[in-house]
N, C-alpha and C positions, 0 to 999 in steps of 0.2 A: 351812377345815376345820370352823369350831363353823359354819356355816352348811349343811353337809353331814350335820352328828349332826342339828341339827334338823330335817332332810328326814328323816332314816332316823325318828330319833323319833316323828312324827307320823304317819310312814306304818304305825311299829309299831302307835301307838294304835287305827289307822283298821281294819286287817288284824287287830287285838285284837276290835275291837269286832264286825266284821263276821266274825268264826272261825266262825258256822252258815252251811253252804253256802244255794246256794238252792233251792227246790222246783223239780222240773221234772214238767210233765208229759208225756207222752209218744201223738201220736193214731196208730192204727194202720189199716193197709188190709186190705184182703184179696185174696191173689193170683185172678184169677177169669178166666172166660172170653169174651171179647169181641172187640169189630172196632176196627181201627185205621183212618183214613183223615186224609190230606189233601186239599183239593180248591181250584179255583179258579171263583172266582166272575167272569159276564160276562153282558152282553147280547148281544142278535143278534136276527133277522128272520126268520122262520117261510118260506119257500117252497116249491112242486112241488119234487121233484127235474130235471123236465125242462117247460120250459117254451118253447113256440116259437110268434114273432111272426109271422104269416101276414101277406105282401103280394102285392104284383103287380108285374111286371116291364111293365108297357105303361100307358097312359095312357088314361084314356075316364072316361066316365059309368058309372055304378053303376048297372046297370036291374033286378036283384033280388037281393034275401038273403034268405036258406031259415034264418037260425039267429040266437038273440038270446043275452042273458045266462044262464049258466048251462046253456045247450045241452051236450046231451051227444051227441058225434059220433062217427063213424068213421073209420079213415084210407080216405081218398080221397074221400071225400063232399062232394059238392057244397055249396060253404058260400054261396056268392056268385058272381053272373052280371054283366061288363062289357059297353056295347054294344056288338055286332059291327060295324055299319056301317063304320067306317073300315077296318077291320082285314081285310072283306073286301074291300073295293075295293082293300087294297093287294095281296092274295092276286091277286084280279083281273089286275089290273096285271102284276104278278110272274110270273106260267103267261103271256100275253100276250106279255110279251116274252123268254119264253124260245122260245115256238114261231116268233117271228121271230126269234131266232139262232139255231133248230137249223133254218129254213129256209135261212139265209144259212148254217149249215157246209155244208150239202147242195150247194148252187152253190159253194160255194169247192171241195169233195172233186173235185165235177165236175171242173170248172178247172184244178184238180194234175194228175187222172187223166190227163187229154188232153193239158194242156201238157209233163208225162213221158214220153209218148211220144213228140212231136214234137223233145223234148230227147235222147232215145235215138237218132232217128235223125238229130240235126245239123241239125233242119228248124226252129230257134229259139234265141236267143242264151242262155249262161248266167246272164244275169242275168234275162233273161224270167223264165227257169225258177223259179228263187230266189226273184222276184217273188211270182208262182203259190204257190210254197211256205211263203213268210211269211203272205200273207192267210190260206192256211188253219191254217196252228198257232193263229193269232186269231182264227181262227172256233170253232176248237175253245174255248179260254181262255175265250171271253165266252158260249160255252154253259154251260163248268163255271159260271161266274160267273150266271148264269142262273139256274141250278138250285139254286143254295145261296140266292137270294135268295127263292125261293120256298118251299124250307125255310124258312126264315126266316121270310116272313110268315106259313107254317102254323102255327109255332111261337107266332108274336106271337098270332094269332085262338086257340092253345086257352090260351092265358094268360088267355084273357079268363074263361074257366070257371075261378072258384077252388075248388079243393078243400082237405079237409083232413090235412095231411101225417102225424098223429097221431093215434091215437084219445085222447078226454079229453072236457075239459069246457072249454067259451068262459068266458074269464076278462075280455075283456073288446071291446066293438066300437066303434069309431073311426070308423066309416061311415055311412051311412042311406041307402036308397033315392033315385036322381036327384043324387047329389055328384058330382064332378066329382076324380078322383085324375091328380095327374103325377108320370110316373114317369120322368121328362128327367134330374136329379141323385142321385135317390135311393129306392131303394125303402120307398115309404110303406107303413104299418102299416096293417092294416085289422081284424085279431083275435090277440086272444093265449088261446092254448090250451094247458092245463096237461093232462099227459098221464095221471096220477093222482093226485085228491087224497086218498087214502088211503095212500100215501109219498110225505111231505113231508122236508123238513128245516131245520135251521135254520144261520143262518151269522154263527155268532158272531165277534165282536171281540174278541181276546185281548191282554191287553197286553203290553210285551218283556220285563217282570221276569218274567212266569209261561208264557210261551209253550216256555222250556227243560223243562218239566216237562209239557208235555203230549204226550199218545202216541195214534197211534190203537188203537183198540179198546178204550181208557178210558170206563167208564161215566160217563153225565150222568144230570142229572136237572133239569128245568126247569120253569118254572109262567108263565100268560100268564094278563095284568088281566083277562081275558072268561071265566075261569074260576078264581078265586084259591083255591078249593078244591082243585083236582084239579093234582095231580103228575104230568107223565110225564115216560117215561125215555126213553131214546137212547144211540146210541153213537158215540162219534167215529170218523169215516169218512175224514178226512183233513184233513191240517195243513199251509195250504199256502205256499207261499216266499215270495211277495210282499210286501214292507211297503205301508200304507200311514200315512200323515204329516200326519198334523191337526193344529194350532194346537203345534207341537212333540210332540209324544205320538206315538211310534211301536204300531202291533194289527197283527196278522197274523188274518188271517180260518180258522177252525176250521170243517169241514164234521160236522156231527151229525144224525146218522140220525133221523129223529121218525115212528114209524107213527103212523097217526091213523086207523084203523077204524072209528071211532064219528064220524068227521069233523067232532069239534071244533074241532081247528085250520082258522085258515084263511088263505091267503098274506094277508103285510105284519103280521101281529101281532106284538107285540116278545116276545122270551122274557127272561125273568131266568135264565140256566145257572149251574148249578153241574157242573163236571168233575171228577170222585173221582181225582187224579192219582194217588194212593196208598190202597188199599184191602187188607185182609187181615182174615178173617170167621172167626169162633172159633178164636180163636187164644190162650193164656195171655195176660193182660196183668196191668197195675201197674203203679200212676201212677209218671209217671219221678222225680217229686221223691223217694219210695221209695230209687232209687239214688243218689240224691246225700245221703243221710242218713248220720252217724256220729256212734256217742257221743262224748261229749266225757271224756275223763277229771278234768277240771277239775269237772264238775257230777254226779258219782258221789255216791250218798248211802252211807250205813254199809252194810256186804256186797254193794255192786254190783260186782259184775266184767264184765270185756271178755273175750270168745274171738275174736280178731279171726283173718283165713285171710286164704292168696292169690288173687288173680284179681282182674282188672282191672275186673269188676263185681260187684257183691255186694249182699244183700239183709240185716236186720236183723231178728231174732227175738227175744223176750226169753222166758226158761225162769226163772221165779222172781226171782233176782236177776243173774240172767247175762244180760250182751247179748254174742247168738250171731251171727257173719257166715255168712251160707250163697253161696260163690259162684254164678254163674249164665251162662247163654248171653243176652246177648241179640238180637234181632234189630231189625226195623225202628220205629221214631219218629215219633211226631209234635208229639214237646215236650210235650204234655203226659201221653201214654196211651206207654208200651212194651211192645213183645212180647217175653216172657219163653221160650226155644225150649228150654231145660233147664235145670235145678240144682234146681226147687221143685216143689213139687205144689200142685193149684189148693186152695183153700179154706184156705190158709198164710196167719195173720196177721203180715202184717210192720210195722216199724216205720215210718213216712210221715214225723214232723217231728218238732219236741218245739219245748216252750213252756217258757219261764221264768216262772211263774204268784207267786212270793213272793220276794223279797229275805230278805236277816237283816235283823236289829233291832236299827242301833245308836243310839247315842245323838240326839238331835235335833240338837246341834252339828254330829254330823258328819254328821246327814244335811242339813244344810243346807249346809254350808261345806267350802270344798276343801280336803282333808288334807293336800294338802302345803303348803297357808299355814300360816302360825305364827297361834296365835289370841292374843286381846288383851291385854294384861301382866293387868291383872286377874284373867283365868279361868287363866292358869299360876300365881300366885300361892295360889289356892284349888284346885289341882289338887296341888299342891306341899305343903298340908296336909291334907288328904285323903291 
């Protein structure tokens, strides 16, 4: 108990001493009209939108190319000539022997026709007959078969003329005059042709924390090292399913539109993106720390009053000595800036924060030492006369 009077005691002195409240000051905003946005930031790779690797499906020597870097061509235009030689000697070949099996169906049809009749009148056995009538369905089969092979080689000799399947520009050529291309396992590259480079786009890497938040038709905005002044924009064009799985780090790849008319950009530049996932343009705002402000009644100085109201969000006014709550709508966020969608009108000064800028003034002892110790027999003794 006497150790409990001298907690209350000590605490009376401390709350004696410190009886003037403290200064506060108070900084205020102004409700005003502006843009909210959040966005995510990422890299990615500038490309055509369409871009196709031009090969050949047969095999031979290169004997001319009509187009180099940077060509601008047509669809169907002769881009590149393979040698013919082999190609017609197979053609050769192929017509060749199909005129010796549609001789040979000729004497098999003969052979049925005759032996048919002599089968109709009992002047030959049925198997004879049968005989007769197998060799020619064979004779017919290895004419079809003839004839697709001469398709065929016609097909392989206009392989040899390459065209171009796109109109665009040659982005890049893999060949030169007198090489030597096999096209045994795999169709070799010979030019890659982008189809316009005045729509490009870029294919950004998103990562999986921020890839929930992107949508298409979200504005970007992007900047590339070969031009660290100039900004363009883009719009996301599609967001697509696939992970892909680097050193543990899951991105999903974002397609974004990039015109480039002045054909700055150029395919393989890296972009720096930025994606606006949340964008809203004059609209009332006011910093959000605004709502989360309330007086304190504890730090009211002499005639300050509260007019506090309901609603679940509310903004703070002061009118002389009165802190006024004015409730409010509000809408979308971005932690730090809010849209305000009713309750205030623009050019309202509200209240933002407040600062404790002065303590009271009490004695040194106590501003040095904790009140609820007991201080040292001597200064209760001289406190005691006093």
């Amino acid at each position: 108990m006497r150790k409990q009077i001298m907690i209350l005691a000590a605490s009376a002195l401390f709350f004696a001493a410190c009886s003037e409240k403290p200064k506060v000051e108070y900084q205020t905003t102004i409700v005003e009209q502006g843009n909210i946005f959040t966005s995510v930031t990422a890299t990615g790779t500038i490309e055509p939108v369409t871009k196709v690797e031009v090969g050949t499906q047969v095999s031979g020597i290169v004997s001319k190319i009509y187009v180099d870097y940077n060509s601008i061509v047509k669809a169907g235009q002769v881009i590149a000539e393979l040698d013919r030689t082999n190609l017609t000697s197979e053609l050769a070949s192929a017509r060749a022997n199909l005129t010796s099996q549609e001789s040979n169906l000729a004497y098999q049809q003969a052979n049925y026709e005759r032996n048919k009749a002599l089968y109709d009148k009992g002047l030959i056995s049925s198997n004879d007959f049968e005989q007769t009538r197998l060799a020619y369905i064979q004779a017919q089969q290895q004419v079809s078969t003839s004839r697709e092979n001469v398709k065929k080689a016609e097909t392989n000799l206009g392989y040899a003329t390459i065209t171009s399947p796109i109109s665009g520009v040659v982005l890049s050529k893999a060949v030169e005059e007198g090489q030597t291309v096999a096209a045994s396992f795999s169709t070799p590259t010979l030019f890659t042709i982008a189809q316009d480079l005045t729509d490009m786009r870029v294919i950004a890497d998103i990562d999986e924390a921020d890839i929930g938040e992107v949508r298409e038709g979200q504005r970007v905005t992007f900047t590339v090292d070969a031009f660290p002044n100039d900004t363009f924009e883009g719009r996301v064009t599609q967001v697509r399913q696939e992970p892909t799985t680097e050193s543990n780090v899951v991105t999903y790849e974002v397609v974004i539109s990039a015109p480039n008319a002045d054909l700055k950009l150029k395919p393989g530049l890296t972009a720096n993106v930025v994606i606006f996932t949340l964008e809203k343009n004059d609209v009332l705002t006011v910093p959000s720390k605004a709502l989360r402000f309330s007086p304190s009644e504890a730090l009211l100085q002499k005639d300050e009053t509260i007019e506090d109201c309901e609603g679940r969000s509310k903004l703070w006014i002061r009118q002389d000595n009165v802190f006024k709550a004015v409730p409010v709508e509000i809408g979308v966020t971005n932690g730090t800036m809010t849209e305000i969608q009713s309750g205030i009108k623009a050019g309202t000064e509200v209240i933002a924060e407040m600062t404790v800028i002065e303590s009271g003034e009490p004695d040194a002892a106590s501003q040095n030492k904790n009140p609820f110790m007991p201080g040292p027999r001597n200064n209760n003794k001289d406190n005691k006369k006093k």
